[in-house]
Every structure is written in C-alpha cells, then in structure tokens.
Short mmCIF file of the C-alpha atoms (twelve columns), coordinates in Angstrom:
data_MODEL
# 
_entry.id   MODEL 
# 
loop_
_atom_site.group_PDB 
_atom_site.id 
_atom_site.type_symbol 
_atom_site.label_atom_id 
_atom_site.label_alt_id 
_atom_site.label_comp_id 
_atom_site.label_asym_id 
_atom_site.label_seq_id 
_atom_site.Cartn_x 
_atom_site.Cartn_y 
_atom_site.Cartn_z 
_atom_site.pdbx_PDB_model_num 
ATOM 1   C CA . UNK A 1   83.683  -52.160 -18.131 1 
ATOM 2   C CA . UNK A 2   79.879  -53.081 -17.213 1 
ATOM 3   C CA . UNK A 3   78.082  -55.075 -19.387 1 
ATOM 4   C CA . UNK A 4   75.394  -52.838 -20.997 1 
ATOM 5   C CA . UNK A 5   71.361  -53.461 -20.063 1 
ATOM 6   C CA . UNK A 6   71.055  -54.711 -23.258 1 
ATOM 7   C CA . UNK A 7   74.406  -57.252 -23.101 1 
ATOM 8   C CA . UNK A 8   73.165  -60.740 -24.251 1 
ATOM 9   C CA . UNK A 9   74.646  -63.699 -22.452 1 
ATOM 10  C CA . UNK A 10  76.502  -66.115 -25.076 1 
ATOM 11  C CA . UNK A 11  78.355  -68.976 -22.877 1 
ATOM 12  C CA . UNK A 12  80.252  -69.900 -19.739 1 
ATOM 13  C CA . UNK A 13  83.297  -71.881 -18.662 1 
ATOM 14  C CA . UNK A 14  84.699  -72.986 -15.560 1 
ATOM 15  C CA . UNK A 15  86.819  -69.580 -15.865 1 
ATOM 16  C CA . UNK A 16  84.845  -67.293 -17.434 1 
ATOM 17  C CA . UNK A 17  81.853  -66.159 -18.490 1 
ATOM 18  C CA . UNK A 18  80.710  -64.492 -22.298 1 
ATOM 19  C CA . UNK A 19  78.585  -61.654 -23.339 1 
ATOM 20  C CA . UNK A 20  77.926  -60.112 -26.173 1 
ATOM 21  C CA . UNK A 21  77.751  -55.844 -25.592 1 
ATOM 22  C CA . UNK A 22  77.342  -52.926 -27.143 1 
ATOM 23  C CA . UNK A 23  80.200  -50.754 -27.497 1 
ATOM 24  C CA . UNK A 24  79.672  -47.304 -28.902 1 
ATOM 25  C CA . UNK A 25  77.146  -48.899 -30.642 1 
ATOM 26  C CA . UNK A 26  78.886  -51.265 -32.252 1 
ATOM 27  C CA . UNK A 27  78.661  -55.487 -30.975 1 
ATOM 28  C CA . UNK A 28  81.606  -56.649 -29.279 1 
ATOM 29  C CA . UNK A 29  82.347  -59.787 -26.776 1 
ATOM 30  C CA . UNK A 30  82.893  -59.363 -23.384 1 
ATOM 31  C CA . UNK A 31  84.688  -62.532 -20.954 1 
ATOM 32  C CA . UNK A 32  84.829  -61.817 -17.485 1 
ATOM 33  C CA . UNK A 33  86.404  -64.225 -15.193 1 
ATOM 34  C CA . UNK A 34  84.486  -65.424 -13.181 1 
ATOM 35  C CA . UNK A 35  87.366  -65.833 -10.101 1 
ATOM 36  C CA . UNK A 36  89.346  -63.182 -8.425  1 
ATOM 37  C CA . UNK A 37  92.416  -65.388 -7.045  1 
ATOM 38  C CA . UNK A 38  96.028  -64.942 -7.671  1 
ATOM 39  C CA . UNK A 39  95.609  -67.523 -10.217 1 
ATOM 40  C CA . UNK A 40  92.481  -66.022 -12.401 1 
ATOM 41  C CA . UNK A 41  94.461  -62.543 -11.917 1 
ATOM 42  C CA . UNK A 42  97.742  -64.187 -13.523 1 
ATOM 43  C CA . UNK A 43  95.942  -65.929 -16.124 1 
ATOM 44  C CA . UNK A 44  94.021  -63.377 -16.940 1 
ATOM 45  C CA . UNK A 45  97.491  -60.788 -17.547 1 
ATOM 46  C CA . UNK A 46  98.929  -63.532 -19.349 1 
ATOM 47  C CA . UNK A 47  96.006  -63.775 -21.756 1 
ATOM 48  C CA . UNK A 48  95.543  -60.060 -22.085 1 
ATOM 49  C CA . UNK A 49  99.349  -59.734 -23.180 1 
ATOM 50  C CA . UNK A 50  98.996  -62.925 -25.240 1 
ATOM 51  C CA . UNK A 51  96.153  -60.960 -27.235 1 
ATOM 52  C CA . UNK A 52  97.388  -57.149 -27.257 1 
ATOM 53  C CA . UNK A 53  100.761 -59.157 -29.619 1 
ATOM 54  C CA . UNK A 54  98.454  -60.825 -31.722 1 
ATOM 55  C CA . UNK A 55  97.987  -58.356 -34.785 1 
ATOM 56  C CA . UNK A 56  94.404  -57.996 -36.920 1 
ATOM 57  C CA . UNK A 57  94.003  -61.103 -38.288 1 
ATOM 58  C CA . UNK A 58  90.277  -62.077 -40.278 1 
ATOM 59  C CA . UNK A 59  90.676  -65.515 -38.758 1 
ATOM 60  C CA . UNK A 60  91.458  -64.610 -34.844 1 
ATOM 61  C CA . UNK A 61  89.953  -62.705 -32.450 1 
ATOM 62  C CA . UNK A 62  91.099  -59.517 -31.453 1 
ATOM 63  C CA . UNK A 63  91.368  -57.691 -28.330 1 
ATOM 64  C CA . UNK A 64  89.540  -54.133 -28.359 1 
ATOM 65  C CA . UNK A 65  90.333  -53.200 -24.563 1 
ATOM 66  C CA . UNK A 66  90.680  -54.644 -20.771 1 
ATOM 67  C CA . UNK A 67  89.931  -53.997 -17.394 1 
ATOM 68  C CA . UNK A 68  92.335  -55.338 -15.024 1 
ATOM 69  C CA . UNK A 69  90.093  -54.111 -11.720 1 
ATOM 70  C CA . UNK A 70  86.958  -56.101 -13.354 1 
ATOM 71  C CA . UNK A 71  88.893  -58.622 -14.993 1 
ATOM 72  C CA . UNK A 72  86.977  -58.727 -18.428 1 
ATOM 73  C CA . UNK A 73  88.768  -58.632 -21.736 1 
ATOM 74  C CA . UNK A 74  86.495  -57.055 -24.483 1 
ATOM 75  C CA . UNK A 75  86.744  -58.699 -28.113 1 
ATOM 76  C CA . UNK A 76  85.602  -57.875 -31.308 1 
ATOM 77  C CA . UNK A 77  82.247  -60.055 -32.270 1 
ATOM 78  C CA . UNK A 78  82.379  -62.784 -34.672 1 
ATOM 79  C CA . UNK A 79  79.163  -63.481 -36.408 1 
ATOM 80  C CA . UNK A 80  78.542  -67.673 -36.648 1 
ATOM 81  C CA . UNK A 81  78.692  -70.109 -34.039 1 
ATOM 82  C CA . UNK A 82  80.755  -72.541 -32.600 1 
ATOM 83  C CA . UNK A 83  81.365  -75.562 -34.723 1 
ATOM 84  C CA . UNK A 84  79.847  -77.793 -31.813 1 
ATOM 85  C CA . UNK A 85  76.794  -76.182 -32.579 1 
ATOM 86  C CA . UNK A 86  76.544  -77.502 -36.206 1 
ATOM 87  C CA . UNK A 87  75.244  -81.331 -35.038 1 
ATOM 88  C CA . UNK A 88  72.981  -83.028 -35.444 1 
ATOM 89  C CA . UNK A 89  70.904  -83.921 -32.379 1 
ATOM 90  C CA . UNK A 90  70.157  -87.258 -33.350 1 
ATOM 91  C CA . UNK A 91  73.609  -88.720 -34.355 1 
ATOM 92  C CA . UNK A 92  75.823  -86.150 -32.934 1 
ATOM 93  C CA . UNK A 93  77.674  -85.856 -36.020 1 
ATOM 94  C CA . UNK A 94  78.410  -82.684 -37.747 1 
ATOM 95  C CA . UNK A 95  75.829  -80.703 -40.093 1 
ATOM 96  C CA . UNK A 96  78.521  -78.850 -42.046 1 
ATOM 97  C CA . UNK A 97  79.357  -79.533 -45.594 1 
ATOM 98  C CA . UNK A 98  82.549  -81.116 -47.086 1 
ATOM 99  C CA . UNK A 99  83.117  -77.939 -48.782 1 
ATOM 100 C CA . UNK A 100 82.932  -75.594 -45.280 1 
ATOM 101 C CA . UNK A 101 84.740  -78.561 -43.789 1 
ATOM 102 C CA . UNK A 102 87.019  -77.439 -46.316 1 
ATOM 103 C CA . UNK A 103 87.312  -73.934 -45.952 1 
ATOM 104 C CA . UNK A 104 87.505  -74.075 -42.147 1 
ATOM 105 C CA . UNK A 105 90.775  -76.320 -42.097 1 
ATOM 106 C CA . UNK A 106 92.430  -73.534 -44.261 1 
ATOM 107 C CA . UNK A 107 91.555  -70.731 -42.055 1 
ATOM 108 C CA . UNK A 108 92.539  -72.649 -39.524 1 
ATOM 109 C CA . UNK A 109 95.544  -73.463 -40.715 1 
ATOM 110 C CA . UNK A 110 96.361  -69.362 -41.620 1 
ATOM 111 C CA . UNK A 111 95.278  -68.853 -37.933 1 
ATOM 112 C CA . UNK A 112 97.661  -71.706 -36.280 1 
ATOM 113 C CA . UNK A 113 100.490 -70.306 -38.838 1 
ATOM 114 C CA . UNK A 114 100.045 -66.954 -38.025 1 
ATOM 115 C CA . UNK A 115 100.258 -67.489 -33.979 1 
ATOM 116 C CA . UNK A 116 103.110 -69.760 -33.871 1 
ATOM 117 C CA . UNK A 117 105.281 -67.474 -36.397 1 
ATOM 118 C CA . UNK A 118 104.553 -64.854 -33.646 1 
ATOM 119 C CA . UNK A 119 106.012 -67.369 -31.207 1 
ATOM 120 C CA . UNK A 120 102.433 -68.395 -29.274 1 
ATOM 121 C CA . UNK A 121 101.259 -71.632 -28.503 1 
ATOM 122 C CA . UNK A 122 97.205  -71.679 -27.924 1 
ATOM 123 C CA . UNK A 123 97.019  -74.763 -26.197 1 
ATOM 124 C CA . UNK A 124 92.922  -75.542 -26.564 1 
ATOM 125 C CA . UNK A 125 92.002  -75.921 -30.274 1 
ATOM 126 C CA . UNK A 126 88.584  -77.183 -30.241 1 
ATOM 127 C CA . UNK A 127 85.227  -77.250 -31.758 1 
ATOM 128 C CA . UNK A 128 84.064  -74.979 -28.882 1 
ATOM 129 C CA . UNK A 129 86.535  -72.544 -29.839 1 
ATOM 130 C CA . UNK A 130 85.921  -71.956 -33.424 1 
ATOM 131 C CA . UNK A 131 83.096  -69.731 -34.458 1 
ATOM 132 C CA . UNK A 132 81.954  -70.509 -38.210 1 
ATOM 133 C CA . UNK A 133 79.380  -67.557 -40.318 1 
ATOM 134 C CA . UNK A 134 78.619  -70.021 -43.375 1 
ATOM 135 C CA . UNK A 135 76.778  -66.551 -44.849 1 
ATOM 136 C CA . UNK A 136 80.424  -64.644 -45.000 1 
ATOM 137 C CA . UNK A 137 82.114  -68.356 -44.858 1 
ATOM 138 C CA . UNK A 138 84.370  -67.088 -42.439 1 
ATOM 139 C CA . UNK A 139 86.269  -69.703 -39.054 1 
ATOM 140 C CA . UNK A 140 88.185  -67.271 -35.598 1 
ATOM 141 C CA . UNK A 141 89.543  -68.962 -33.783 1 
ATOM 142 C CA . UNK A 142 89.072  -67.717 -29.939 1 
ATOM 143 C CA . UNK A 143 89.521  -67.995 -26.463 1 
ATOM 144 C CA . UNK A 144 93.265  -67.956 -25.254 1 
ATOM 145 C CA . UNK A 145 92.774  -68.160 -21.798 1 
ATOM 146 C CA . UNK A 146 95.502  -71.753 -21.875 1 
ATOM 147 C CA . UNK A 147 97.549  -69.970 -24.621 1 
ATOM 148 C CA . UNK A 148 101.113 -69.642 -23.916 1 
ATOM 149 C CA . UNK A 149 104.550 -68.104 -25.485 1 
ATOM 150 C CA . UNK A 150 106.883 -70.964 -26.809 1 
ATOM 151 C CA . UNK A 151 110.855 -69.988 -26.018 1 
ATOM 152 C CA . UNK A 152 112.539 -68.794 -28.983 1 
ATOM 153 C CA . UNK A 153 114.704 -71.690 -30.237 1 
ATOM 154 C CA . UNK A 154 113.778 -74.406 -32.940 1 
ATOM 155 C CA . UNK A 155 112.276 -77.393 -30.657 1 
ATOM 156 C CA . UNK A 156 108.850 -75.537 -30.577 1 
ATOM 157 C CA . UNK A 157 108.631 -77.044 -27.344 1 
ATOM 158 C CA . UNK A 158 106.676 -75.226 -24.171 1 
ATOM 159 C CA . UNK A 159 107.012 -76.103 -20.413 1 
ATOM 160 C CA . UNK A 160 104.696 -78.922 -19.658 1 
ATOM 161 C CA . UNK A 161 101.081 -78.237 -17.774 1 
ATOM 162 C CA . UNK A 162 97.824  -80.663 -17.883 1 
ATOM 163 C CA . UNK A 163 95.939  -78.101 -19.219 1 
ATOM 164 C CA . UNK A 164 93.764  -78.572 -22.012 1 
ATOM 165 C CA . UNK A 165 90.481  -80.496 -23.198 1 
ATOM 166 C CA . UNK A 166 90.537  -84.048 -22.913 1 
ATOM 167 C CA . UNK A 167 89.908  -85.543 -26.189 1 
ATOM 168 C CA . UNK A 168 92.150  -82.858 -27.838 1 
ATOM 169 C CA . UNK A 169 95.233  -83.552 -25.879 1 
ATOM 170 C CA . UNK A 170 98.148  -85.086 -28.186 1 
ATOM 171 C CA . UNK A 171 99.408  -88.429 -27.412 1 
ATOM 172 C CA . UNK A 172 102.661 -86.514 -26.519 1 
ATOM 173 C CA . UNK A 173 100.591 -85.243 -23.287 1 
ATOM 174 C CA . UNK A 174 100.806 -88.347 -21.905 1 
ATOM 175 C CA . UNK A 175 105.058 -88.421 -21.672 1 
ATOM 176 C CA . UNK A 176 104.260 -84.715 -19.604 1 
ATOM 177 C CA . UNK A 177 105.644 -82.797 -23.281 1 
ATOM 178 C CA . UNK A 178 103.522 -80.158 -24.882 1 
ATOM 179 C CA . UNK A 179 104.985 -78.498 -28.274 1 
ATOM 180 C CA . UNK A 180 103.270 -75.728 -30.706 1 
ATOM 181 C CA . UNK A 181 102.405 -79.101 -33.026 1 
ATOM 182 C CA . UNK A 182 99.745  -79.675 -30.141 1 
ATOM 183 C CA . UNK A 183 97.629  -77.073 -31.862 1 
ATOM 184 C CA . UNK A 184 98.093  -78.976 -35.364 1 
ATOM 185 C CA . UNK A 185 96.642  -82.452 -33.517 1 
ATOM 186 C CA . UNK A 186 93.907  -80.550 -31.999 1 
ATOM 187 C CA . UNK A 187 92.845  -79.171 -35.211 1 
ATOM 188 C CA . UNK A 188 93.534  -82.290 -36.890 1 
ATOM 189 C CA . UNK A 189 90.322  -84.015 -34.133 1 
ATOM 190 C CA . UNK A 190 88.227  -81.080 -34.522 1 
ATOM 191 C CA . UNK A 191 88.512  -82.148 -38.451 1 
ATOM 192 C CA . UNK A 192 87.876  -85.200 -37.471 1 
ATOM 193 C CA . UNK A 193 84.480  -84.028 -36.329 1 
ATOM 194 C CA . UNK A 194 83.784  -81.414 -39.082 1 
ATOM 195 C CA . UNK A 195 84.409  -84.183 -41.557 1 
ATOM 196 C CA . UNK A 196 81.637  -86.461 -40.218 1 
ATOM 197 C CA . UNK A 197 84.296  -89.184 -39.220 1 
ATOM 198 C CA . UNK A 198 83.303  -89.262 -35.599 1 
ATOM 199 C CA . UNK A 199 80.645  -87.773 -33.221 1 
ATOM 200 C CA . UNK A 200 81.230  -84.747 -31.186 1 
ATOM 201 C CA . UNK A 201 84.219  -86.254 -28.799 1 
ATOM 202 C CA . UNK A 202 83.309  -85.734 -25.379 1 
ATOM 203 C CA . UNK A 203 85.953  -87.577 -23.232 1 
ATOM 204 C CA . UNK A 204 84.848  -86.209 -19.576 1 
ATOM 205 C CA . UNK A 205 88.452  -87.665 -18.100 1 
ATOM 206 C CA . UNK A 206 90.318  -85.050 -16.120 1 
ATOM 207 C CA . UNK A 207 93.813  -84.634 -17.908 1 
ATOM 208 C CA . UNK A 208 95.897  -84.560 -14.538 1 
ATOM 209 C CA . UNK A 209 94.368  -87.269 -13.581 1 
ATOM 210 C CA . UNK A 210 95.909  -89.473 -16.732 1 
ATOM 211 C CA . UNK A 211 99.668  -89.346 -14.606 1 
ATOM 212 C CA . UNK A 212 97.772  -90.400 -11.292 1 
ATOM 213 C CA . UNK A 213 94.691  -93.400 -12.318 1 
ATOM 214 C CA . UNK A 214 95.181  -96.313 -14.180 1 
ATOM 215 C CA . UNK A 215 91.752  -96.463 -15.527 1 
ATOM 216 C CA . UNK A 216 91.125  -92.411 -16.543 1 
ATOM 217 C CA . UNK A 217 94.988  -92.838 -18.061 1 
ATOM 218 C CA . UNK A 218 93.200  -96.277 -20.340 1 
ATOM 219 C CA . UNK A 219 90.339  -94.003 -21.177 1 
ATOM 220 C CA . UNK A 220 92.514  -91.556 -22.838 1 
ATOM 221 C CA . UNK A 221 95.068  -93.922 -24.417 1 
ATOM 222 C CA . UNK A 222 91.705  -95.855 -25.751 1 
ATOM 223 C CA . UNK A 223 90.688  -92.956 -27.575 1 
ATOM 224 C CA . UNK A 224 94.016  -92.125 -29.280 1 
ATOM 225 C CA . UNK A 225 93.734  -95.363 -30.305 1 
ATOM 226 C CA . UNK A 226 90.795  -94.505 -31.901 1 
ATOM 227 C CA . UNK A 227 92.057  -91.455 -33.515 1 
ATOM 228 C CA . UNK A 228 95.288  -93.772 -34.426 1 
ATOM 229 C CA . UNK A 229 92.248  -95.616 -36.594 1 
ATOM 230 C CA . UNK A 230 90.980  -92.789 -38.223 1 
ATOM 231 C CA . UNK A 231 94.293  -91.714 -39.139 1 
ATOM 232 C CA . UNK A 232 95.151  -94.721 -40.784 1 
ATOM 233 C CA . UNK A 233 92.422  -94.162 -42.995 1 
ATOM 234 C CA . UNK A 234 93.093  -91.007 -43.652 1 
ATOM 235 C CA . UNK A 235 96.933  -91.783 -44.655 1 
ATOM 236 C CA . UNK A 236 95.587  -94.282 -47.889 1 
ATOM 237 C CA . UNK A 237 93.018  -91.930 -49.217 1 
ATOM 238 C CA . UNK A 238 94.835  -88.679 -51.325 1 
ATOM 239 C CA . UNK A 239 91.808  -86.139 -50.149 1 
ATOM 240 C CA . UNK A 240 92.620  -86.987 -46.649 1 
ATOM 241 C CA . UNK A 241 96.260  -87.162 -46.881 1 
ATOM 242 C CA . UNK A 242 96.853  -84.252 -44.940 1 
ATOM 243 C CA . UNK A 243 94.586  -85.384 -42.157 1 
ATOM 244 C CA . UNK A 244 96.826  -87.874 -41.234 1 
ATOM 245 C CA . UNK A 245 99.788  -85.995 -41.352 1 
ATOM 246 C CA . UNK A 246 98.295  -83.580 -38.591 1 
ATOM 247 C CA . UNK A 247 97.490  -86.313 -36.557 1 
ATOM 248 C CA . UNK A 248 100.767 -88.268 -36.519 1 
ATOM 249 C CA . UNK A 249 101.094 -89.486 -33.179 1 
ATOM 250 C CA . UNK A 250 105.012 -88.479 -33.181 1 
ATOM 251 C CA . UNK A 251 105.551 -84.910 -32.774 1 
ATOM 252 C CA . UNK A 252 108.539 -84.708 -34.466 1 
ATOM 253 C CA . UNK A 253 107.056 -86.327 -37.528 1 
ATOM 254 C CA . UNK A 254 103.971 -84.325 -37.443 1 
ATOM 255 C CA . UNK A 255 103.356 -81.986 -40.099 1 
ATOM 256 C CA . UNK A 256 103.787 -78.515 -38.443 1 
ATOM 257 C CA . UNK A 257 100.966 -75.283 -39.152 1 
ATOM 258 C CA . UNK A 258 103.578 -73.461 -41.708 1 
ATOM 259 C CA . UNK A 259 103.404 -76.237 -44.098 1 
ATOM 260 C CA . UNK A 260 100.498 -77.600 -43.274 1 
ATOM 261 C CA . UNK A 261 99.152  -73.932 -44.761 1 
ATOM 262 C CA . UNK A 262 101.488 -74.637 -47.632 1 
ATOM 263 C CA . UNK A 263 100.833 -77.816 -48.915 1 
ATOM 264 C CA . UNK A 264 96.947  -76.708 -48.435 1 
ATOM 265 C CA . UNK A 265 97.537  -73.509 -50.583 1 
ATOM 266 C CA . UNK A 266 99.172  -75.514 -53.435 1 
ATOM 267 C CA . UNK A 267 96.309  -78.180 -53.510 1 
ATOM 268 C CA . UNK A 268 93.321  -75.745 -54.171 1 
# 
C-alpha cells in the first residue's frame, strides 16, 4: 500500500519511517521500512506476526493490514503524541501533570500485562514509544519492531540480543540476559521522566558496544547508578513505592507487569 497524496509524514527511525494515511477515509499509521535486506525482511515478518496475535486492546496499537512486497505495516492512529514531546525546552523535564503521570503508568501497566500474558516480550519501552491524548486521557503503547516471543516456561527469560535504547536497557543487559521484567524497568525510567525526576535521558552509547569498550560500558553502568539513586528515593516515600519496585536492579526481585497492575488497581 502507497501512501495517499495527502499522507502526512509523522517520524523516522533508523528502520523505518511513519506516516499518517487515509484509509477509506478513515486516519491510520503507516511504517515502512526503510531497508530491503534479509534482515529488515525478517524483522519485519516477525513484527507483523508479533502484531496480527496481539488482540484489540485501548492501550496498544493494532495492526489493520500489511504488505510484505512494500514492507509497510498499516496501524490504527492514535490521537496524542509521544511523551518525549511533553518537555519543556528549557529544562528538558517533562510538562505532564502528576495526575497524567498517573494515569499513564496504569495503562501502561494494563498494556505490559496484557502482552506478556500473551507470551511477548516488547523489548523498547520508551518515551518515544508512548503516544499520550490528555483530551481522551488515553497512553498506546507502539512500535514492536525489537518485540519478541518469550518461550513458554516460568523464567520469563528471552534469548539474549543488544537490542534496545540505551538508557532503557536493565542492568541485567549488561550480564548478556534479557527477561519480560525488561519492559517493567523500561517503564519504570520512562516514569522516571514523566514524574519530573530526571530530564529526558539521552544516553547516545551504542549497547553492543557496552561488552566490547571500557569507557561506553562506564557510561552505562554510571547511569544505572543514577537510576540506582532515584530508586532509593523512591523505595522511602509510600506514593513512590512502586517506582522502586519496577526498577529493582535484580530481575528476580523485580516486581513483574501482572502485579505491578494489581497492586496499582488496589491503590486507586
């Protein structure tokens, strides 16, 4: 599928690129990729059949159709914008309230419930990839181009990769182990962001690159020291209790998305 005259560009990665389109009249998203190798072609099957098992759900994005020839995967639209978009320019701190802060870490948390019960693993949880409408006070959470399916057995663990965004890789990523709790730690910085705690984290390091340099592999242990800070914090105060337990720097100990959901749905 073509992107209609009138198709609006929204964004681009290194992978892909994002338009909004018209389809029978109706908005939708369109990512096209913007490689052809045997690598973009995998990826891209793997995220198609990723999406197509993911069920209607108000807080992720769905698939509407995909064109293997073209590579382009056409979503449904979600009004908003990414949550890297609410900052200020000045301070580079979020412009969100503590109340939408609020609301987005639930959603979030039915989202990252709702995909590992159906045995996925999305693998890039990040500001960038949550779209927020404060008029319908609605969070999706999109983009599974790194998602992947974890085996079915109770470890939750997934065969190791350096994918994902710098400053939202666990501490676990740095022992070469990646686990569906990765998701909960991601979400757990992005909150740390929403919340006003930090600025917008842009660690530029290249993740391979952690098992290979000395210095890119102190840049990234530096910041989770940071984040080991902010945790700390967050584990004395009773509002931010939950905070810490998402960013528990032991996986196993971690609070994991299914109770994470619960323990937020008995609070409200």
């Amino acid at each position: 599928m073509d992107p209609s005259p009138s198709s609006t560009h929204i964004a681009e990665t290194y992978h892909s690129t994002i338009s909004k389109i018209k389809v029978n009249g109706a908005t939708a998203v369109l990512k096209r990729y913007r490689r052809r190798d045997t690598r973009a072609v995998s990826q891209f099957a793997k995220e198609v059949s990723i999406l197509q098992s993911l069920t209607s759900h108000p807080n992720i994005t769905t698939i509407l159709s995909s064109d293997a020839e073209d590579l382009t995967v056409t979503l449904t639209y979600s009004p908003g914008r990414t949550l890297d978009e609410f900052i200020d320019t000045a301070t580079l701190k979020c412009t969100l309230s503590q109340n939408e802060g609020a609301t987005i870490q639930l959603q979030m948390a039915k989202a990252l419930s709702f995909i590992h019960d159906e045995g996925m693993f999305h693998d890039d949880v990040k500001p960038d990839n949550i779209i927020y409408d404060p008029a319908g006070q609605n969070a999706v959470l999109v983009d599974f181009g790194a998602a992947l399916r974890v085996p079915k057995d109770a470890s939750g663990m997934v065969e190791f990769n350096p994918s994902g965004t710098p400053s939202y890789a666990p501490p676990e990523f740095l022992e070469q182990k990646k686990s569906i709790k990765g998701d909960v730690w991601a979400l757990g910085v992005t909150m740390l962001f929403v919340r006003g705690c930090v600025k917008l984290p842009d660690g530029n390091w290249l993740l391979p690159a952690v098992f290979e340099d000395k210095a890119v592999r102190k840049e990234m242990e530096s910041w989770l020291e940071e984040v080991e800070g902010w945790r700390k914090k967050a584990s004395v105060n009773g509002v931010d209790g939950l905070l810490g337990e998402m960013l528990e720097s032991d996986p196993e100990r971690r609070i994991g998305s299914e109770k994470l959901l619960q323990r937020m749905l008995e609070t409200r």
